[in-house]
C-alpha positions as CSV (number, residue, x, y, z in Angstrom):
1,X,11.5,-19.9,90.6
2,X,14.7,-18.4,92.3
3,X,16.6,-21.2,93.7
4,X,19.1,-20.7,96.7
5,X,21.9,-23.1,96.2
6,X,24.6,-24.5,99.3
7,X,27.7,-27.3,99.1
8,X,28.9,-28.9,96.6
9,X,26.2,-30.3,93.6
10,X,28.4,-33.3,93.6
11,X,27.0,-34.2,97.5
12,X,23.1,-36.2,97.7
13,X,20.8,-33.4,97.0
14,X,18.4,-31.7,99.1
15,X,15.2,-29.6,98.2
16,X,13.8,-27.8,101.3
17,X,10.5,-26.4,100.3
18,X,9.2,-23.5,103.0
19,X,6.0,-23.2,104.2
20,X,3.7,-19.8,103.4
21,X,4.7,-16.6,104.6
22,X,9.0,-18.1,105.0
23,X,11.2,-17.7,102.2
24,X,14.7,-19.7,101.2
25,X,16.4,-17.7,103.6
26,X,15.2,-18.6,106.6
27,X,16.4,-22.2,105.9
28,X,19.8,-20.9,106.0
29,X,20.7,-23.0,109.9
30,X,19.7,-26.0,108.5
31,X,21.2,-25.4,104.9
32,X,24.4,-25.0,106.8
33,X,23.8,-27.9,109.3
34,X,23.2,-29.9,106.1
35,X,26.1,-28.5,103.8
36,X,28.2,-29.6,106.8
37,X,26.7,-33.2,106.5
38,X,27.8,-33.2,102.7
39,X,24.8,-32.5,101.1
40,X,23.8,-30.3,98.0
41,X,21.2,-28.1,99.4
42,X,17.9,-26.0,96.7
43,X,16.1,-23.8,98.8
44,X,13.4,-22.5,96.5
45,X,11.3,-19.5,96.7
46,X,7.6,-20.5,96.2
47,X,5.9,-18.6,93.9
48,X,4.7,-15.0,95.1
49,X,7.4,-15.1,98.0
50,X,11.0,-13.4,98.5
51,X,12.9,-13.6,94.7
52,X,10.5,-15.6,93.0
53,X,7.8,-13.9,90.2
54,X,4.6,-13.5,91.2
55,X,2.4,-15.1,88.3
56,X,0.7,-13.3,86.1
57,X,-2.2,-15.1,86.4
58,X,-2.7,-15.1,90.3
59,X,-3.0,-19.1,90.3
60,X,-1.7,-20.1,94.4
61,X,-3.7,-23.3,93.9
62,X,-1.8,-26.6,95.1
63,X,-1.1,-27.9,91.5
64,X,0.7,-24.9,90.4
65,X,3.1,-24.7,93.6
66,X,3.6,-28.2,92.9
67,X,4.5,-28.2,89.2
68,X,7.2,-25.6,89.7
69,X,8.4,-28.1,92.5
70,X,8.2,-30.8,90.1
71,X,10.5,-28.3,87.3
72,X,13.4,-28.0,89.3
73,X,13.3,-31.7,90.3
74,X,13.6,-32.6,86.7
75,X,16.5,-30.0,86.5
76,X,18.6,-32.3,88.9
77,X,21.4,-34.7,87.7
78,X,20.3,-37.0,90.6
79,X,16.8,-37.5,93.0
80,X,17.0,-35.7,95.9
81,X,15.6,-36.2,99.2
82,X,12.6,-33.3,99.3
83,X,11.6,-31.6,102.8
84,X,8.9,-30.0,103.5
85,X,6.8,-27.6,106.5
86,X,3.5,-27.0,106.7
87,X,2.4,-25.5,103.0
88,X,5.8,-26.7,101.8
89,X,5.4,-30.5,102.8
90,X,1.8,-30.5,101.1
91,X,3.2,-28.9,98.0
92,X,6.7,-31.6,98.4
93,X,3.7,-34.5,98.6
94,X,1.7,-33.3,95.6
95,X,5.2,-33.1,93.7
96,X,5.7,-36.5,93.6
97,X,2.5,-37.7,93.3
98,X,1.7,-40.5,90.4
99,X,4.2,-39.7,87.4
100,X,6.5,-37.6,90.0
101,X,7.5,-40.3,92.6
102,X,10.5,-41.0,90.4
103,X,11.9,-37.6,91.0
104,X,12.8,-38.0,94.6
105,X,15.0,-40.1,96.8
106,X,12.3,-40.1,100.0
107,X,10.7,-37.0,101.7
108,X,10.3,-35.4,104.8
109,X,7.2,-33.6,105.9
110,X,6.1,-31.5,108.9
111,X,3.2,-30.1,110.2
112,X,0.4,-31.1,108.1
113,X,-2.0,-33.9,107.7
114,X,-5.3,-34.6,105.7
115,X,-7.3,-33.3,108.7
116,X,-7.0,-29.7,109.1
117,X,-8.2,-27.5,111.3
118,X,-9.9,-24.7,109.2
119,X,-10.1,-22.1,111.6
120,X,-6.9,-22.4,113.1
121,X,-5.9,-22.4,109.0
122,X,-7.2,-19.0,108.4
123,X,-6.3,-17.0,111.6
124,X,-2.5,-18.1,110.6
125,X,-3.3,-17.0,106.8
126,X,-4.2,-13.5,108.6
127,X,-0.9,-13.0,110.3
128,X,0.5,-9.2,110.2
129,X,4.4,-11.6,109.9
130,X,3.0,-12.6,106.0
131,X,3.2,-8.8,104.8
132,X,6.5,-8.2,103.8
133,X,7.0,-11.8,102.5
134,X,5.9,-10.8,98.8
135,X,2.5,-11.1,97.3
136,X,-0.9,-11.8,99.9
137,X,-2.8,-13.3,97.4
138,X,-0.9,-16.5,98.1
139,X,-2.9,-16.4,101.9
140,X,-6.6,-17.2,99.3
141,X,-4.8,-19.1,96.9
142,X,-5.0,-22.6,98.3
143,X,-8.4,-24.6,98.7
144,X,-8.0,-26.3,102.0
145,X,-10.8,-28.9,100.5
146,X,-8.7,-29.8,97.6
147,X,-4.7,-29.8,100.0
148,X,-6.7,-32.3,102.2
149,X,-8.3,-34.4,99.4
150,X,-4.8,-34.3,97.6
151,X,-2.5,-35.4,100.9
152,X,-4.7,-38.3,101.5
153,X,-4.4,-39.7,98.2
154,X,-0.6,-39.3,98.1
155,X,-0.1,-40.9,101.4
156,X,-2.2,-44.0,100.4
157,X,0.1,-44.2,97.0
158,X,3.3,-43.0,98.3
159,X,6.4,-46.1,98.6
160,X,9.5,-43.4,98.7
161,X,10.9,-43.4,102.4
162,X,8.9,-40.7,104.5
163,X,9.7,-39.1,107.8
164,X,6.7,-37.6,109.3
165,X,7.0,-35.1,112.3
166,X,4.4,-32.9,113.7
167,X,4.5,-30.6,116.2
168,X,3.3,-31.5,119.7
169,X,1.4,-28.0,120.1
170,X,0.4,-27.7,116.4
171,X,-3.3,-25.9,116.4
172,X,-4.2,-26.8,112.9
173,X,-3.4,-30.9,113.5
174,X,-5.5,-32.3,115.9
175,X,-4.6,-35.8,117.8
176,X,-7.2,-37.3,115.5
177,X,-5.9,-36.3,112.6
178,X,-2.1,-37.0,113.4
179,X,-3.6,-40.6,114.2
180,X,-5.0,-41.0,110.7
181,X,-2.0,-39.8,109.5
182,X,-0.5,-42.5,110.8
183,X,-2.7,-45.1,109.4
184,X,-2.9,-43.7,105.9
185,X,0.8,-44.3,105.8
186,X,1.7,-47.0,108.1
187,X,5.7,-47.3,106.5
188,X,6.2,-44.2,107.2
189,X,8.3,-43.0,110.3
190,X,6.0,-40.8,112.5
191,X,7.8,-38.0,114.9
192,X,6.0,-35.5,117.8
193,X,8.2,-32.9,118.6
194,X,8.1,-31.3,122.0
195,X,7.8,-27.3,121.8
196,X,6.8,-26.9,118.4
197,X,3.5,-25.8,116.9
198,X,2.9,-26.0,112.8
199,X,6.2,-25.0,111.7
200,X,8.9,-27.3,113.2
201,X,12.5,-26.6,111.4
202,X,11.5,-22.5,112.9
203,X,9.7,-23.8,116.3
204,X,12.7,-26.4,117.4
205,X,15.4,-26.5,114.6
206,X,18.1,-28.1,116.9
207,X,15.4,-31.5,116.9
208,X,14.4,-30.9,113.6
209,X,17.9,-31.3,112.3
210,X,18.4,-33.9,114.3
211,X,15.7,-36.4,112.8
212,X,16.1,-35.0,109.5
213,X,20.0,-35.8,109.3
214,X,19.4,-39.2,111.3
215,X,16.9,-39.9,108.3
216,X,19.2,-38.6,105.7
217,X,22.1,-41.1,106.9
218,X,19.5,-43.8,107.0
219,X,17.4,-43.8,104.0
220,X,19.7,-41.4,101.2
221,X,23.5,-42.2,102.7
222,X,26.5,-40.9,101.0
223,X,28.0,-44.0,99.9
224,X,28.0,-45.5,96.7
225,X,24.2,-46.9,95.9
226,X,24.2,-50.5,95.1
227,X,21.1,-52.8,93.5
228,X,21.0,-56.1,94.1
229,X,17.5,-58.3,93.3
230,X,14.5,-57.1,94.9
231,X,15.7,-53.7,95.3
232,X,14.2,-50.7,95.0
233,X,13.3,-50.0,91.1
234,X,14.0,-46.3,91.3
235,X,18.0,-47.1,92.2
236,X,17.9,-49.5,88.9
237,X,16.5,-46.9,87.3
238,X,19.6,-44.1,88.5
239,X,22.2,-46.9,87.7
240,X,20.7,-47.2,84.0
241,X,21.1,-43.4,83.8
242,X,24.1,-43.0,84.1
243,X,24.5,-44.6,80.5
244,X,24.1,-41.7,78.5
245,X,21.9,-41.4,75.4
246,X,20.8,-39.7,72.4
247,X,16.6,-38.5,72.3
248,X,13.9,-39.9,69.5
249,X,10.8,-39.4,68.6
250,X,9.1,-42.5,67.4
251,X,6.2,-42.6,65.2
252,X,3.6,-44.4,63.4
253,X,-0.1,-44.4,62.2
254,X,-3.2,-45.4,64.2
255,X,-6.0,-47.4,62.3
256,X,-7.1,-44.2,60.9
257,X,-4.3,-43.3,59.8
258,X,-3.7,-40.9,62.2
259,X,-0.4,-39.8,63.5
260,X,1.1,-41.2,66.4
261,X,4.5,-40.8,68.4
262,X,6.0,-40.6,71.7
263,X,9.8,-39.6,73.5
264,X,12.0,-42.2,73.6
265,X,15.8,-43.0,74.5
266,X,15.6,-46.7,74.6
267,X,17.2,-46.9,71.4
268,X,19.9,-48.9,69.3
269,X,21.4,-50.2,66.3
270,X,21.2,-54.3,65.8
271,X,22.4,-55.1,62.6
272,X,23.8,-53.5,59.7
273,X,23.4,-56.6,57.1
274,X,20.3,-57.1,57.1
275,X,19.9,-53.5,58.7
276,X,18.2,-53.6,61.8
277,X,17.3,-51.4,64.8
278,X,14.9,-51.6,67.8
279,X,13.5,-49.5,70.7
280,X,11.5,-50.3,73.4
281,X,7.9,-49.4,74.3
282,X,6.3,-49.6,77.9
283,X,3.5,-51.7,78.1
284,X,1.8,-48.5,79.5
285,X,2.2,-46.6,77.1
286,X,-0.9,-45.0,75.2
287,X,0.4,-45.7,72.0
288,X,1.2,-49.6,72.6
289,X,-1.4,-50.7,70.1
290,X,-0.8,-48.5,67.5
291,X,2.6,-49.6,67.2
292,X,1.4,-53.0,67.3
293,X,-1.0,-53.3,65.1
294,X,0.9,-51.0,61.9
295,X,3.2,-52.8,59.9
296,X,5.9,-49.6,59.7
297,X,7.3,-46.9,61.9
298,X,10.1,-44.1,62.1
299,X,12.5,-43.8,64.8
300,X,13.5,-39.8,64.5
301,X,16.8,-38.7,66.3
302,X,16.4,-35.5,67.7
303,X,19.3,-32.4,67.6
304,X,20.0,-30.2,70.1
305,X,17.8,-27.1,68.9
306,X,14.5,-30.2,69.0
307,X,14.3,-30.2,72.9
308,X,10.8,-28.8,72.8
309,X,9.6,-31.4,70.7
310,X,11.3,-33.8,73.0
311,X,9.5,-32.1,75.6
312,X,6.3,-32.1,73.7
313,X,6.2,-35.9,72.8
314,X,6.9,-36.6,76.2
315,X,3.9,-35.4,77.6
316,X,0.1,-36.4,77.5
317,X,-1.7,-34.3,75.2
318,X,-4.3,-34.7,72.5
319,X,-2.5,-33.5,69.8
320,X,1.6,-33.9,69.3
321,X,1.9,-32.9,65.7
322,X,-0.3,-30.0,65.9
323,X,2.9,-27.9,66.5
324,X,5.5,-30.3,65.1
325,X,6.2,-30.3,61.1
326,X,6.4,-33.5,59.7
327,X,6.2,-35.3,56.3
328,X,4.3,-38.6,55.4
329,X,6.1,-41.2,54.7
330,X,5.6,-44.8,53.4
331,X,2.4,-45.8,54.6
332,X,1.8,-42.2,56.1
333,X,3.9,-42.5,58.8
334,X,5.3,-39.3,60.6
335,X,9.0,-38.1,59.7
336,X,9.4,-35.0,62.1
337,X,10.8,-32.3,60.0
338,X,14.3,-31.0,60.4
339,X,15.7,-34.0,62.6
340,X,19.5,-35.3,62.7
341,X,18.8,-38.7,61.1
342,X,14.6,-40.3,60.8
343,X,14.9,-44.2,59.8
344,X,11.9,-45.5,58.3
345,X,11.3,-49.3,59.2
346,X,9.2,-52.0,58.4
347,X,8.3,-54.2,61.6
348,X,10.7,-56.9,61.6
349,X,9.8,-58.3,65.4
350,X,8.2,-57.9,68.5
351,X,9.2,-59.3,71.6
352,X,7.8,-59.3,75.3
353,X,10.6,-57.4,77.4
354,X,9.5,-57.6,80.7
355,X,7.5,-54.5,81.9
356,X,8.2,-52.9,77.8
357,X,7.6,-54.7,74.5
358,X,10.4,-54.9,72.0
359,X,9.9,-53.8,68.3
360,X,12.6,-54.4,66.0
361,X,13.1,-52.7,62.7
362,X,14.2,-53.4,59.1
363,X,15.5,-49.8,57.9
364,X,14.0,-49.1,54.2
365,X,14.7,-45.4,53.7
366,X,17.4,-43.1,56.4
367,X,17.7,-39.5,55.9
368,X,20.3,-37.7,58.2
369,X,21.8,-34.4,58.5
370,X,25.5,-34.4,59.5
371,X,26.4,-30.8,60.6
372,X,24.1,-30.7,63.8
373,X,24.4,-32.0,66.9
374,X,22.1,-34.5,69.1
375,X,20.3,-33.9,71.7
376,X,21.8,-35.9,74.7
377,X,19.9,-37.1,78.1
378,X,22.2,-38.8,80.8
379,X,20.9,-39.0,84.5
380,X,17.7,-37.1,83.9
381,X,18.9,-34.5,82.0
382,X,19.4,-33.5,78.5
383,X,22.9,-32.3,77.9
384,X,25.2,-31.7,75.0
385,X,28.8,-32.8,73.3
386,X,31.8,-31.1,75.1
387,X,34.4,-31.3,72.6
388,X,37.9,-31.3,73.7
């Protein structure tokens, strides 16, 4: 995904996400306008328009735009405030849908709702303006079926701040369907704006900028963000990650003796006599019972080259270990080839831990290879050692 970038990264970020047929540079006014508010401004190129590659594969459905979204997102130091028009806000919503809500600060979208107007849909899909943009098949890619069935269930899940505007002479968004806009997500803030049709920030960018900056100053200021009790999570969670950390893969064996792991930074030393060491597990997690019900596990600490397997362990799949080399250890448990350091431990203790459940482990056999270096993650990105 090309990527036009404006201000300083150290500002509150920004991700303005174009609708069909646009590309990043005709957010260049509002980049500007934004800049000169002190934000860090990403406007990307959907897929098939100006720089970006045109797949392969020909997929223009709604999941695809929105996992490419979602991949820059996690390329952020910090969660940025994501706007969207039209297409783009559809694609923004679907971004942080379920596991992606913890990749933004709050969102902005204009000119959709999960009522469209199919007709009016396709004759703008048609326009002559669309040819020079980059690759057509984008205008059959998206099923209008599955964008409205998506946008209602994201607006009934969604708790991020949300500024809603539609345009007052929009032909795909009837009054209806701006009304049960409205009710599927009563926190948001709902805007009409005079003069514009579907795609607002081009239609009227003077008020566009206006409500989006008013919005930014409210709900992502520049100041220092603070938690107090009762806060929002997410802004816990930021604060934690600025506490950087090394990566692990922890493993274990199911009742079948089957192997078993998962990512995991929450990691730490507790004792050297006897020699002790814990990590935390949410209570979500997949693998919860596994690791409660076996009586041993390995915590392996990932170097720098081991991001994919990182990446890998992170992820719901059926199969971890079927591209990851490992050895069986005591009891068969999973020591991940080629790691900095894998610490074999008998449980020692498990203890609740609020929303995650606590094992603690007795070390009975370390193996650890000095001359690489670890793979680091500090706010919500892996990095590595800058040596002086």
């Amino acid at each position: 995904m090309s990527v036009e970038r404006h201000g300083s990264p150290e500002d509150p970020g920004v991700v303005l996400v174009h609708t069909g047929g646009r590309r990043s540079s005709d957010w260049r006014q509002t980049a500007e306008a934004l800049v000169a508010a002190g934000r860090h401004v990403l406007c990307p190129d959907l897929r098939g328009h100006g720089l970006s590659a045109r797949p392969a594969d020909g997929r223009y459905d709604l999941e695809a735009y929105a996992e490419d979204l979602r991949a820059l997102l996690r390329s952020l130091p910090t969660r940025p405030v994501i706007v969207g028009v039209a297409m783009g806000a559809a694609i923004a919503l679907a971004a942080i849908a379920d596991e992606g809500a913890h990749l933004a600060a709050g969102v902005v979208v204009a000119g959709v709702a999960p009522i469209l107007d199919p007709d009016a849909v396709r004759q703008l899909a048609r326009s002559r303006r669309f040819d020079a943009i980059g690759d057509r098949r984008w205008t059959t890619g998206l099923d209008i079926t599955d964008l409205e069935r998506t946008l209602d269930s994201v607006l009934g899940q969604i708790r991020l701040p949300i500024l809603i505007l539609h345009g007052a002479d929009n032909p795909l968004v009837s009054r209806d369907a701006r009304d049960a806009m409205a009710r599927r997500a009563p926190h948001a803030r709902h805007v009409e704006v005079e003069g514009a049709a579907h795609d607002v920030a081009a239609d009227q960018p003077e008020q566009f900028q206006a409500h989006l900056l008013e919005f930014l100053e409210t709900e992502a200021p520049r100041d220092p963000q603070a938690y107090h009790a009762g806060s929002d999570v997410r802004t816990l969670r930021d604060a934690l990650g600025c506490f950087g950390t090394g990566v692990t893969v922890v493993t274990t064996v199911d009742q079948n003796g089957a192997p078993v792991g998962l990512t995991a930074n929450s990691f730490t030393s507790v004792s050297l006599d006897p020699p002790l060491l814990l990590f935390c597990l949410a209570r979500t997690a997949g693998s919860l019972a596994a690791f409660e019900a076996s009586s041993t596990f390995a915590v392996n600490v990932l170097h720098i080259g081991q991001q994919p397997t990182s990446d890998r362990f992170a992820r719901r799949s059926e199969d971890r270990f079927a591209e990851t080399a490992f050895e069986a250890w005591h009891d068969g448990v999973p020591a991940l080839v080629g790691s900095l350091a894998v610490f074999l431990c008998r449980k020692h203790a498990v203890h609740d831990g609020g929303d995650h459940r606590i094992f603690v482990g007795e070390v009975i056999r370390a193996r650890f290879e000095p001359r690489r270096d670890p793979l680091l993650y500090f706010r919500g990105r892996y990095r590595r050692l800058h040596f002086a």
